[in-house]
MIVOPA-361859 format. One record per residue (C-alpha): residue in three letters; x, y, z. Coordinates in steps of 0.2 Angstrom, whole numbers, padded with zeros to 4 digits, always signed. Layout:
ALAXYZ/...
***
This chain:
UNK+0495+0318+0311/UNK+0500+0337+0304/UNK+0493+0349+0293/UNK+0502+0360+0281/UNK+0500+0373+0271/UNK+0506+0370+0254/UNK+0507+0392+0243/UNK+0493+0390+0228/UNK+0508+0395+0218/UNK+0521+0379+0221/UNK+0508+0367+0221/UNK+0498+0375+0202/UNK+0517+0373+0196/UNK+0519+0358+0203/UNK+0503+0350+0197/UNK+0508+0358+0178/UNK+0524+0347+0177/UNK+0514+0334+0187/UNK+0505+0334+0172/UNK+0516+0334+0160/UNK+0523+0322+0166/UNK+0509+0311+0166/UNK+0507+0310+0146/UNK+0506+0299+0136/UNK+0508+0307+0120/UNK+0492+0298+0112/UNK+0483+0314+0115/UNK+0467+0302+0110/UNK+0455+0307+0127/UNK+0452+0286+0128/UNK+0463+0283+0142/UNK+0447+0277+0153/UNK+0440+0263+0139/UNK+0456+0261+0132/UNK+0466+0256+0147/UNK+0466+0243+0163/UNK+0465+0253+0179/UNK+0483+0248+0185/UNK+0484+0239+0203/UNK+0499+0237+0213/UNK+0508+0224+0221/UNK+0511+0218+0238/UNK+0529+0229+0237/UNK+0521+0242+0230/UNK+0509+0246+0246/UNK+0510+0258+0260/UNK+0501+0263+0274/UNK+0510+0279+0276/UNK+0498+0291+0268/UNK+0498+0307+0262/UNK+0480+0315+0260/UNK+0480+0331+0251/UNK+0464+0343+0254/UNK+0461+0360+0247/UNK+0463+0379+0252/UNK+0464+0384+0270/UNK+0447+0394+0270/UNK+0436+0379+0260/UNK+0430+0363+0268/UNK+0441+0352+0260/UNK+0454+0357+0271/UNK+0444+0353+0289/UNK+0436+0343+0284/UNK+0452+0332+0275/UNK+0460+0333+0293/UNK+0445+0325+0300/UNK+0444+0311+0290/UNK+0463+0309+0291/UNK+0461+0308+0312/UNK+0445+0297+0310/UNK+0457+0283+0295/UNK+0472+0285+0312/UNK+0458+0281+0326/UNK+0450+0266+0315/UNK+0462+0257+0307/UNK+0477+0248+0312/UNK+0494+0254+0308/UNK+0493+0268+0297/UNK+0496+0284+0299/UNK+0489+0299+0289/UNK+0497+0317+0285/UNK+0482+0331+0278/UNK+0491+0344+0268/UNK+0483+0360+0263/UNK+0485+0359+0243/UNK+0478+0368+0226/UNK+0464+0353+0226/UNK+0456+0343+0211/UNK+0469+0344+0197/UNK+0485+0345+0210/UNK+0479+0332+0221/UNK+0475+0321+0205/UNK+0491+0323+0199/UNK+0502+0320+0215/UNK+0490+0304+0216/UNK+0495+0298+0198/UNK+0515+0302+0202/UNK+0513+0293+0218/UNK+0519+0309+0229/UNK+0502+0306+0237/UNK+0488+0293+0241/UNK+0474+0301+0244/UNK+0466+0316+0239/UNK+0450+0327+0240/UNK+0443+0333+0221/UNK+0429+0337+0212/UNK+0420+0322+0202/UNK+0418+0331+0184/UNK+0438+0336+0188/UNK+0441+0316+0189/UNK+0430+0311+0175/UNK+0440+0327+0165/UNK+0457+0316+0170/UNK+0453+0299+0165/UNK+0446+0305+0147/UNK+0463+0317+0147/UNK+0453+0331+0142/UNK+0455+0349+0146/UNK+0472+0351+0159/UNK+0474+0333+0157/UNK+0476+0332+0139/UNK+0487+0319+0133/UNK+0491+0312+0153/UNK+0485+0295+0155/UNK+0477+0294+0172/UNK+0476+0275+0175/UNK+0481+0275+0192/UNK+0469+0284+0204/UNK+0452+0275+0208/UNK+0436+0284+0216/UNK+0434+0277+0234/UNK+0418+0290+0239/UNK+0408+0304+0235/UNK+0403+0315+0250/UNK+0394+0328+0245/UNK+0388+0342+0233/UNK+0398+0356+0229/UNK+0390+0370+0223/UNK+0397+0384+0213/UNK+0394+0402+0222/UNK+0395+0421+0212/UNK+0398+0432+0226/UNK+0401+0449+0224/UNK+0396+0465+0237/UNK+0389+0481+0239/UNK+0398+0494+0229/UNK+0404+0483+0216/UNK+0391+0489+0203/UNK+0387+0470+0199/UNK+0369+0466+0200/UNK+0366+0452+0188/UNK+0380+0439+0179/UNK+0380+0452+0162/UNK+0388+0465+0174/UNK+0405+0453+0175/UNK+0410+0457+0157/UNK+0423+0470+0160/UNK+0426+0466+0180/UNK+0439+0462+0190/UNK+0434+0442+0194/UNK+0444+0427+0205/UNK+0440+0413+0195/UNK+0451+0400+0206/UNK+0470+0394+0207/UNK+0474+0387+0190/UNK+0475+0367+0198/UNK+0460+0370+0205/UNK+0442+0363+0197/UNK+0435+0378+0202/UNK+0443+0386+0185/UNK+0435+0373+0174/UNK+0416+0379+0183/UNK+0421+0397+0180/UNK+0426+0396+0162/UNK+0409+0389+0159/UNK+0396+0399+0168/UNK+0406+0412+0161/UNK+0405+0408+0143/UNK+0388+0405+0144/UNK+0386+0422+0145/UNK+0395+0426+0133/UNK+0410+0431+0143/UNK+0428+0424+0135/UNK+0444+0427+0141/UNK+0450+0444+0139/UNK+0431+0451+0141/UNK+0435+0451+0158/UNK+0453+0453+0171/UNK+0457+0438+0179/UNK+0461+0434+0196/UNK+0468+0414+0200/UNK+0465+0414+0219/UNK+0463+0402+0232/UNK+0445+0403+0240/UNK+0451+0411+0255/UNK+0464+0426+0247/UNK+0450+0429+0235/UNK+0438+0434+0249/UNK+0451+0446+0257/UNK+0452+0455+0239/UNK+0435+0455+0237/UNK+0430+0461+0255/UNK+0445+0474+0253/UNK+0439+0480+0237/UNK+0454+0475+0224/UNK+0441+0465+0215/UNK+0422+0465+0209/UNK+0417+0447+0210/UNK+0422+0427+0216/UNK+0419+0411+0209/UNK+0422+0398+0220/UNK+0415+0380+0221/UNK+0412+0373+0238/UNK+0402+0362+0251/UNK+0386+0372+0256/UNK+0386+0382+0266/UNK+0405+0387+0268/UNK+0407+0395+0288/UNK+0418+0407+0281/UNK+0405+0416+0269/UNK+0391+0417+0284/UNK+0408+0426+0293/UNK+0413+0439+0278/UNK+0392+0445+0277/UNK+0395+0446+0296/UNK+0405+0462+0292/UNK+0402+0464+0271/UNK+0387+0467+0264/UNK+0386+0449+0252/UNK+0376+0444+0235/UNK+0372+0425+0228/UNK+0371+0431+0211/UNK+0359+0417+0198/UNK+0361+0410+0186/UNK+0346+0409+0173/UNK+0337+0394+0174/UNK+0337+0389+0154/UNK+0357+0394+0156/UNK+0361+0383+0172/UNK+0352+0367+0161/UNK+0364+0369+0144/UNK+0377+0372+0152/UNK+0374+0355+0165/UNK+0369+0347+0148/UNK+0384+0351+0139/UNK+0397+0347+0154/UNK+0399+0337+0169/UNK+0392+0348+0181/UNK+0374+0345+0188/UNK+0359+0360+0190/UNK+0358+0362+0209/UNK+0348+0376+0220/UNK+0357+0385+0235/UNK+0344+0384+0248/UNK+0337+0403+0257/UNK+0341+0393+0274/UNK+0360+0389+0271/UNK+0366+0407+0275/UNK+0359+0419+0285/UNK+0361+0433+0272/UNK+0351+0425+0258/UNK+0331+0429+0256/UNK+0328+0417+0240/UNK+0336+0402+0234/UNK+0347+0405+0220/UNK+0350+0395+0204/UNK+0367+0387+0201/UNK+0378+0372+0197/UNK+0387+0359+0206/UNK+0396+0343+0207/UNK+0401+0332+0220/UNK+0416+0330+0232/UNK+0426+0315+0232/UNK+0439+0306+0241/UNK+0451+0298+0227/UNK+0466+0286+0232/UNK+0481+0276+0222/UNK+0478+0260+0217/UNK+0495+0255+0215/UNK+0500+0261+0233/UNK+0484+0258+0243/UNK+0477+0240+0244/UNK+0461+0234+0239/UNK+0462+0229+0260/UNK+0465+0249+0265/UNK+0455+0254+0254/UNK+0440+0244+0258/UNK+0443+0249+0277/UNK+0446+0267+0274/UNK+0429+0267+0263/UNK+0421+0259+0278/UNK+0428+0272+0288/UNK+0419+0286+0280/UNK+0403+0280+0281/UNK+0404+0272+0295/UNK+0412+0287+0307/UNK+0403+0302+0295/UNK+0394+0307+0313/UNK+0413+0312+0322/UNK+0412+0325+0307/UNK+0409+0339+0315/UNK+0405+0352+0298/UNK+0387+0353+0292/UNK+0392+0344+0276/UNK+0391+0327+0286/UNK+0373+0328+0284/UNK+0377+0323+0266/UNK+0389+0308+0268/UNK+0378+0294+0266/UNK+0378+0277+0255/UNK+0365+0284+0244/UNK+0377+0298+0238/UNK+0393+0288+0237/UNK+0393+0286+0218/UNK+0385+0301+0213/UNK+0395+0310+0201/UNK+0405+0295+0196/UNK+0401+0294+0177/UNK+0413+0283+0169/UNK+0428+0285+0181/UNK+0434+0270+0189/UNK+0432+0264+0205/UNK+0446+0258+0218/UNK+0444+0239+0217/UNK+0444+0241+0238/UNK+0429+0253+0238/UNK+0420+0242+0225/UNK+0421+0228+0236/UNK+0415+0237+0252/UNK+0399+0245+0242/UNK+0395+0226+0233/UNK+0396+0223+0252/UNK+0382+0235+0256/UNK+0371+0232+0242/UNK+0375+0249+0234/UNK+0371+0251+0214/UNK+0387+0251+0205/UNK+0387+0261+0187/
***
């Protein structure tokens, strides 16, 4: 199995003409009631896989290669290649184009693509079916001492990393943002990755980083090991809208989940989910690499294993469509289906 290291500006170019390509020029946002999930044939199947992950410095990217050893060690004759990638919308896309099998993505970033809303608009997604949920992701404000930003008014005017353009991490941004009445142009925008966005902000070249991520992320107990680090809040009655009015979910970062916080803080979140092709993954591997996950979530060795249970496996899945292979394995184990 390898690991690669794909720049966050091939693959957000790449997953722009992914996505154009993808259209369907109905522009109608009804691809998900409107169409059959397409399902391949015998031919069509592979069990050469590509998985693509996220960023080098999130948890997508570990924990991706983990799960890619753990499909290798437990099921026959396949093998399994982790790339580091832009995440959500480039991982969707790649899948939908059939450059890729499996991918890692954030579940309001899949329910966007099926409704061909937002970066998806007028791309017909009806290829890619949810195989798992893992785990929540919440969204992080994270500034430092000397900044001048105490509070989420204080990012009008700032220098901010709002996340790569094919990320999910953009679409969370854009919304806490505007909630505060922060548009585009009220503020300079930086579209890093999670991990150069940390080295800007620790270096000073910028006053603040939204990033979404499993919690806690290692790498943020390791920058307030040397950088003095602020969770910034959001506003209780701000954080509920803005959950009403999108797909993300309220969701409180613990005190215990890093070593430099004293009080839980108020944010959003989603969940992270393991997506694969329908048309090149059979309802067979699919069933087996759904069983994998649950099955072997104790060989995980990061603290977001603690979340990966059957209990969570639908959770964010709204009206996005499951792989026919992982609706079989959770029929299997009594789990709720939507």
């Amino acid at each position: 199995m390898g690991i690669r290291r794909t720049s966050a500006a091939a693959a957000s170019a790449a997953a722009m003409v992914v996505l154009a390509a993808c259209g369907n020029g109905n522009g109608n946002g009804d691809a998900a009631e409107d169409e059959d999930l397409e399902i391949g044939d015998e031919d069509d199947f592979v069990t050469d896989l590509t998985f693509g992950t996220g960023g080098t410095a999130g948890v997508y990217y570990p924990l991706g290669g983990e799960y890619a050893q753990i499909f290798e060690d437990n099921i026959d004759d396949i093998s399994v290649d982790a790339i580091s990638t832009d995440a959500s919308v480039y991982n969707i896309g790649q899948i939908s184009q059939e450059s890729m099998q499996l991918g890692l993505a954030q579940s309001d970033t899949f329910i966007t693509a099926i409704n061909a809303e937002d970066d998806f608009e007028d791309a017909e997604i009806d290829n890619v079916g949810w195989i798992a949920g893992l785990y929540p992701e919440a969204a992080h404000i994270v500034t430092v001492e000397g900044s001048g930003i105490e509070s989420m008014e204080d990012l009008e005017g700032a220098n901010i990393a709002v996340g790569a353009p094919g990320s999910g991490t953009r679409a969370v941004s854009d919304a806490i943002l505007a909630a505060y009445g922060i548009e585009e142009g009220d503020y300079d925008a930086y579209e890093e990755e999670f991990d150069d966005s940390q080295s800007l902000l620790q270096d000073g070249n910028i006053d603040a980083s939204i990033f979404v991520v499993g919690t806690p992320t290692g790498s943020l107990n390791e920058m307030a090991a040397t950088t003095d680090v602020t969770l910034l809040g959001l506003d209780e009655d701000v954080a509920a809208d803005v959950a009403d009015d999108t797909y993300f979910d309220e969701y409180t970062i613990e005190a215990d989940a890093y070593d430099f916080l004293e009080d839980d803080v108020q944010t959003l979140s989603v969940s992270a989910a393991v997506l694969g092709s329908t048309t090149q993954i059979s309802e067979d591997l699919a069933y087996e690499i759904t069983a994998a996950i649950f099955e072997h979530s104790d060989d995980i060795t990061l603290p977001q294993s603690d979340f990966i249970s059957h209990e969570d496996a639908l959770l964010g899945i709204g009206d996005a469509p499951l792989h026919p292979g992982a609706e079989r394995y959770y029929e299997e184990q009594d789990v709720e289906l939507p």
